[in-house]
C-alpha positions as CSV (number, residue, x, y, z in Angstrom):
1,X,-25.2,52.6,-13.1
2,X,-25.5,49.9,-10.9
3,X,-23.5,49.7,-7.3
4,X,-21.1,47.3,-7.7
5,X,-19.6,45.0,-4.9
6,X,-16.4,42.5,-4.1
7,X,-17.4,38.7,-4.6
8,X,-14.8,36.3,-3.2
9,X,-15.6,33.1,-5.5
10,X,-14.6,30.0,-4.0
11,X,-14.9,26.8,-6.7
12,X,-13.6,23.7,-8.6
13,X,-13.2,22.6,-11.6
14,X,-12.0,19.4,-13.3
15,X,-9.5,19.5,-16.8
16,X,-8.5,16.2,-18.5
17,X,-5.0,17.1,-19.4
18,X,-1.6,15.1,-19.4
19,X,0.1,17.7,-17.4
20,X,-0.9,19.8,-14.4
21,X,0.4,23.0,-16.2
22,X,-1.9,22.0,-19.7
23,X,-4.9,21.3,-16.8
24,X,-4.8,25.1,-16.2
25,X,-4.2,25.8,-19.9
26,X,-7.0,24.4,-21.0
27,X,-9.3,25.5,-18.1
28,X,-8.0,29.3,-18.6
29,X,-9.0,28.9,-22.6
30,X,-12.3,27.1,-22.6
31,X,-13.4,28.7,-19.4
32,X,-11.9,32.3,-20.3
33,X,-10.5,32.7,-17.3
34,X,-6.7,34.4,-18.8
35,X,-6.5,36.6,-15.9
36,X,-6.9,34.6,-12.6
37,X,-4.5,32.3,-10.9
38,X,-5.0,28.2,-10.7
39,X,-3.3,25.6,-8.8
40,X,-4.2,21.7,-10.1
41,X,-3.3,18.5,-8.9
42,X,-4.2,14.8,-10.0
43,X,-7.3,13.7,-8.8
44,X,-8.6,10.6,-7.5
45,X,-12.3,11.5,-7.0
46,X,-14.8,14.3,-7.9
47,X,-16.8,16.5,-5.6
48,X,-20.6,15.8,-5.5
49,X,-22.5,16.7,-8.9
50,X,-19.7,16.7,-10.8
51,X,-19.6,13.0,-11.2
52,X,-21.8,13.5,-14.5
53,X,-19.8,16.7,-15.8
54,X,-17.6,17.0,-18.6
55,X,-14.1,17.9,-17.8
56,X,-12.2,20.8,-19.6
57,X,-9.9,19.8,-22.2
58,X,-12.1,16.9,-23.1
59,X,-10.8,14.9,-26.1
60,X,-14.4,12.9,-26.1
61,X,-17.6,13.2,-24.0
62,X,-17.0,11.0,-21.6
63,X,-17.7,12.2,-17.9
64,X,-15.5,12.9,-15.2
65,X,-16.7,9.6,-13.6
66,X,-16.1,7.5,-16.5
67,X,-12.4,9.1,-17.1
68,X,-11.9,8.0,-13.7
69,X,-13.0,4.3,-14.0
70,X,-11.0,4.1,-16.8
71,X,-7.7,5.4,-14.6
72,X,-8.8,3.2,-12.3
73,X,-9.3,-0.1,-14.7
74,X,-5.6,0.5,-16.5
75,X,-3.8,1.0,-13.4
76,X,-3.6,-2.6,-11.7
77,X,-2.2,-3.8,-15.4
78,X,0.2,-1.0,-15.3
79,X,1.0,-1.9,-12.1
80,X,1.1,-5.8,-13.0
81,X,3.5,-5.0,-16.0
82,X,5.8,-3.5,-13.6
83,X,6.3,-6.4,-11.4
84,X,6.4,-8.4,-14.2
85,X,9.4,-6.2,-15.7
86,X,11.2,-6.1,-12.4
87,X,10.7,-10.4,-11.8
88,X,12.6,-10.9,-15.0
89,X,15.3,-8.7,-14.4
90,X,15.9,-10.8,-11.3
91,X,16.5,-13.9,-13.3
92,X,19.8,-14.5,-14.5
């Protein structure tokens, strides 16, 4: 039998989830990775090389780039509909 060693593994890994807790869900299924401990938080970039990667928990096969453009694009018209909202509330 082969010696075996300890390997600290360091990495990332990008999930496309509506929740951070469903994030680590579906990274733990697809990945198999049940046993080991993950932290996520929302992201507004990717690390080098994974610009062209498919995220866990995919619903489509769009990159982690693209998903990201896309966050980008809708959120200045989210962010217009709320001012709009909060202008009309001010008039009587």
């Amino acid at each position: 039998m082969p010696e075996k060693w300890l390997f600290e593994i360091e990495g990332r890994a990008y999930a496309y989830a509506e929740t951070e807790a469903k994030a680590i869900r579906a990274l733990k299924f697809e990945a198999s990775l049940h046993d080991m401990t993950f932290e996520a938080s929302k992201t507004s970039s990717v690390d080098e090389g994974w610009a062209d990667a498919i995220p866990y928990g995919r619903d489509d096969d769009r990159t982690c780039a693209q998903i990201l453009q896309a966050q980008r694009d809708a959120q200045p018209a989210a962010e217009l509909a709320l001012q709009e909202r909060d202008l009309s509330e001010e008039v009587p």
